[in-house]
N, C-alpha and C positions, 0 to 999 in steps of 0.2 A: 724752480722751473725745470722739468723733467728735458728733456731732448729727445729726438729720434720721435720717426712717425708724425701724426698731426699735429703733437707739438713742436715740428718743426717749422710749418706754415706759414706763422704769423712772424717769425722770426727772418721771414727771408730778405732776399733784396732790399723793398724800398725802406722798412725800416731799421736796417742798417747803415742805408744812407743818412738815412733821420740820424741814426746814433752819430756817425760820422759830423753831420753837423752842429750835432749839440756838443761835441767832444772838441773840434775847434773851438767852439764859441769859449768853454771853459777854459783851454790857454789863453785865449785873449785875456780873461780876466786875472787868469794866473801870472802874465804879463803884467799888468796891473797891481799885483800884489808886489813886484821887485821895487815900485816906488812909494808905495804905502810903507813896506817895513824898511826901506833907506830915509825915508822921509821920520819915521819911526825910531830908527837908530839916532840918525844923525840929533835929532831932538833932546835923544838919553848920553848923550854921549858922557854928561857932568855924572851918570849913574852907573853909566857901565867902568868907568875909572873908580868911581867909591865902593859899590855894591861888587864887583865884577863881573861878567859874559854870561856865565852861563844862570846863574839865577836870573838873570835880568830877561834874556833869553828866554827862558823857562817860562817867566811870569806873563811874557808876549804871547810866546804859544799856549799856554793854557787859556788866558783870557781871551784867545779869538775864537776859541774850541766853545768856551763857556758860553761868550756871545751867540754863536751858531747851534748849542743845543736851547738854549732859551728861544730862538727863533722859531726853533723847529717843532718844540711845543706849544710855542704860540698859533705857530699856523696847521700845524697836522694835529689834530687832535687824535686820529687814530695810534697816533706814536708811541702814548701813554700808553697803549696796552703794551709796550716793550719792555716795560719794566716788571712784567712780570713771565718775562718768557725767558727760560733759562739758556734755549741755544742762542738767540741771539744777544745775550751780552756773554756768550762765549766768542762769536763769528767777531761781536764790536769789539771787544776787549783786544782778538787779535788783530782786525785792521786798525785799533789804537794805538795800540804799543808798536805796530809799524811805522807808521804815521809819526809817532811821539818821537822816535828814534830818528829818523828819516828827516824832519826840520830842524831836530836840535842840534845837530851834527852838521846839517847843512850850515846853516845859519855862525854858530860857536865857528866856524872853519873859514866865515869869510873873513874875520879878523885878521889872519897871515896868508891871505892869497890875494888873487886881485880878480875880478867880475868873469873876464875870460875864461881865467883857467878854471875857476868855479863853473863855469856852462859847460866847458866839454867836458872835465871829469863826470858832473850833474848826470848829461847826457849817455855817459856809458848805460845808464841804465837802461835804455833801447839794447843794448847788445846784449843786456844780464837778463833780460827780458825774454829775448827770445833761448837763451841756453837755456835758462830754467825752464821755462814751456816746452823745450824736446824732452828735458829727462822728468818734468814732473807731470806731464800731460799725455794723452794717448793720440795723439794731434797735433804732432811736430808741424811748425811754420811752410807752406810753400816756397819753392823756389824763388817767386819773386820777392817773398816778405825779407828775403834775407839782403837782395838788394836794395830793399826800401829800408832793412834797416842801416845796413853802411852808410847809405845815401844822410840818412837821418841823421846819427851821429856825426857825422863829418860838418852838418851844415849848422845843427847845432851848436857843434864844439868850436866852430872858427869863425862865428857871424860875425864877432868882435876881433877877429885876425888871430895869429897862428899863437897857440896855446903856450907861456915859458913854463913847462913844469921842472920844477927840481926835487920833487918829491920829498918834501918833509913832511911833517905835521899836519898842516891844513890839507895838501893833497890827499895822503892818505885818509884824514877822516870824512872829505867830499866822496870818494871811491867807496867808502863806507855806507855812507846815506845813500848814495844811489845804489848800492844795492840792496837795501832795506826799499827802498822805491819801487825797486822794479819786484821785489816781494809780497809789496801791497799791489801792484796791479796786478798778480797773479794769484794771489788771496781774494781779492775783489772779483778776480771772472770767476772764482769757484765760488765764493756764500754766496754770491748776488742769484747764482740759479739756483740756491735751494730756500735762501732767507727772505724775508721781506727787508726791500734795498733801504725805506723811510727806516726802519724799526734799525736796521744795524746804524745806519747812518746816527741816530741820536745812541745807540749803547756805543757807538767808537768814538763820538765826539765827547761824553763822558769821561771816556776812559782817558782822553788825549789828555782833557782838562785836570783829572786826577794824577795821573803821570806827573805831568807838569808840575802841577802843586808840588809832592811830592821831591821832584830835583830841588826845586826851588828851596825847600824848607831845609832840604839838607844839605844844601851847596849853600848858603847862607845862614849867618847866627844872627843876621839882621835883615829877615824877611818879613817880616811884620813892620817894619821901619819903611821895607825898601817899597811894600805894592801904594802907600799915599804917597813917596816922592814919585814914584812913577806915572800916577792918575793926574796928579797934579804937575806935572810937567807939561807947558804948553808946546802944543803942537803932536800931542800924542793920541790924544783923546780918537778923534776923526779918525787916522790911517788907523787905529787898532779897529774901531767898529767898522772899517770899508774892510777890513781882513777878515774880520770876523760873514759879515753878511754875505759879501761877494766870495773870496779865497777859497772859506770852509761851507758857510751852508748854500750859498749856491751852486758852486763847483764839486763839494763831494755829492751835493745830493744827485747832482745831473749824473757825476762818474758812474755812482752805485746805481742809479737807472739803466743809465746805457750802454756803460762797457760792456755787460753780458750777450749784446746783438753782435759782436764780432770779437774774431780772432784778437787774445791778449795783446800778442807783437803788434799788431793794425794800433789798436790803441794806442801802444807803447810811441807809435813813429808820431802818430797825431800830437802825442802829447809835446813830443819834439817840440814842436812850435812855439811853445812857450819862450823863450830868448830872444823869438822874432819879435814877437809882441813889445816883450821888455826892453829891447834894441828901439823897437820904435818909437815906444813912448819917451824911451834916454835920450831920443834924439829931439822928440816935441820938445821935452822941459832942458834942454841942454845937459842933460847928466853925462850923455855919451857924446865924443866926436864923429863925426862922419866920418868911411872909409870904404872902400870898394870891396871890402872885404862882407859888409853888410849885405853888398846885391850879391859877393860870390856864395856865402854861406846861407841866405836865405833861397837863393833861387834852387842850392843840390838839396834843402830840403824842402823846396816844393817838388822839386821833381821824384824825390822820394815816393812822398805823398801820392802824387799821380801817376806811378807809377804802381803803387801799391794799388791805388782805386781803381785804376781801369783794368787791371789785369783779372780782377776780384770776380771767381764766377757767381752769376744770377742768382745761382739756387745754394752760397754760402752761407753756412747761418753759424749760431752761436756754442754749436754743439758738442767746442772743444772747453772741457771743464779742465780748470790746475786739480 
């Protein structure tokens, strides 16, 4: 999707608010995902001690990727013609391998940290977000994006009270994936305006799935032993396929729609919200305890948020490419 001139039109105002609310909507569910794959782990736990983390790991994210291109063929039938279009299983290939990088590393690292310090490191990626869109865009951030993103991170990182880092191991490789994160969201505002978002969307969820295989078979000599105890371990079945439907093909398909109506960083702080969500729902199913640190760290990142929206002028559009 070119920019500048009449095709900047359709891009303005209201549907970027549109974007805005479809892009909430996707943390809510990515909220959703933090009890699907704890629900998920906790289930594997007798596999992750025999098998170990990271195949096992592996085998989770390829399979919710595989779930989510199988969907995406079933209901886009136009998507099939992606398999024969050479740029876009270049554009997929690299938001894959972002993406593959980006939950393996997440995920592998919460084994030595604890939930907290995992959100606010997670969260740095609003900050890594906006640095790399001044130096790799022609369309550095506004004044206010940079308070929206402070705001963001801070409410992020302390929803669940004030972060213990001691920087080993898990910290560094959480600091890692989120900046493989904020990569993919600045990958994504750049192919989303030249590619078709369904067709990249099924060549990256490929790639994620082939990735995955791949660690898996080589971080394990007993991968073929390990995906039937896995299938066959109760209570795994459901949160993989709600990962799979919800996580990947509803949430990336909406991102690669709609991230392109507005500024990378804008996304970036939205996507913040995600630890509210899963704050919430920790607190429905009692995973998390209550603490006031929940109304402090959600309310500076609502006010982020709205401080970012209102200040947003009318005739903004999408026209800052990575």
């Amino acid at each position: 999707m070119a920019s500048g001139g009449e095709a900047d039109e359709p891009l303005a105002n209201p549907t970027r608010r549109t974007a805005a609310l479809v892009l909430l909507s996707v943390t809510l569910v990515w909220g959703a995902t933090f009890i699907w794959m704890k629900q998920a782990l906790n289930a594997l736990d007798g596999e992750l001690q025999e098998y170990g983390t990271i195949p096992v790991v592996a085998f989770l994210v390829g399979a919710r990727f595989f779930i989510a291109m199988v969907l995406i063929l079933t209901f886009f039938s136009d998507a099939r013609a992606s398999v024969k279009n050479r740029e876009l299983w270049k554009g997929g290939g690299a938001l894959g391998g972002l993406m593959l990088v980006g939950f393996v590393t997440q995920m592998v690292a919460l084994e030595d940290i604890n939930p907290s310090t995992s959100a606010f490191l997670t969260s740095l990626y609003v900050v890594m977000t906006a640095l790399l869109s001044v130096r790799m865009t022609q369309h550095p951030p506004r004044a206010t994006l940079y308070w929206g993103v402070f705001l963001a991170t801070f409410g992020a990182g302390f929803i669940e009270g004030p972060p213990h880092l001691s920087w080993g191991w898990g910290e560094i490789v959480t600091v890692i994936s989120a900046f493989f994160f904020a990569l993919h969201i600045i990958f994504t505002q750049n192919l989303t305006q030249k590619l078709d978002p369904i067709g990249l969307s099924l060549t990256s969820f490929a790639a994620v799935s082939v990735g995955a295989l791949l660690i898996m078979v080589f971080s394990s000599r007993e991968a073929l032993e390990m995906i039937p105890a896995v299938l066959s371990t109760k209570g795994v079945l459901l949160p993989l396929f709600l990962l799979g439907l919800g996580g990947s093909f509803f949430c990336l398909i909406a991102l690669n729609m709609y991230q392109r109506h507005m500024h990378p960083v804008q996304a970036a702080i939205i996507y913040a919200f995600e630890p509210v969500w899963a704050t919430v729902f920790g607190l429905s199913l009692g995973l998390v305890p209550w603490t006031w640190w929940i109304l402090i760290g959600g309310g500076v990142l609502l006010g982020g948020n709205l401080l970012v929206e209102l200040t947003t002028p009318k005739d903004e559009t999408a026209e800052e490419n990575a």
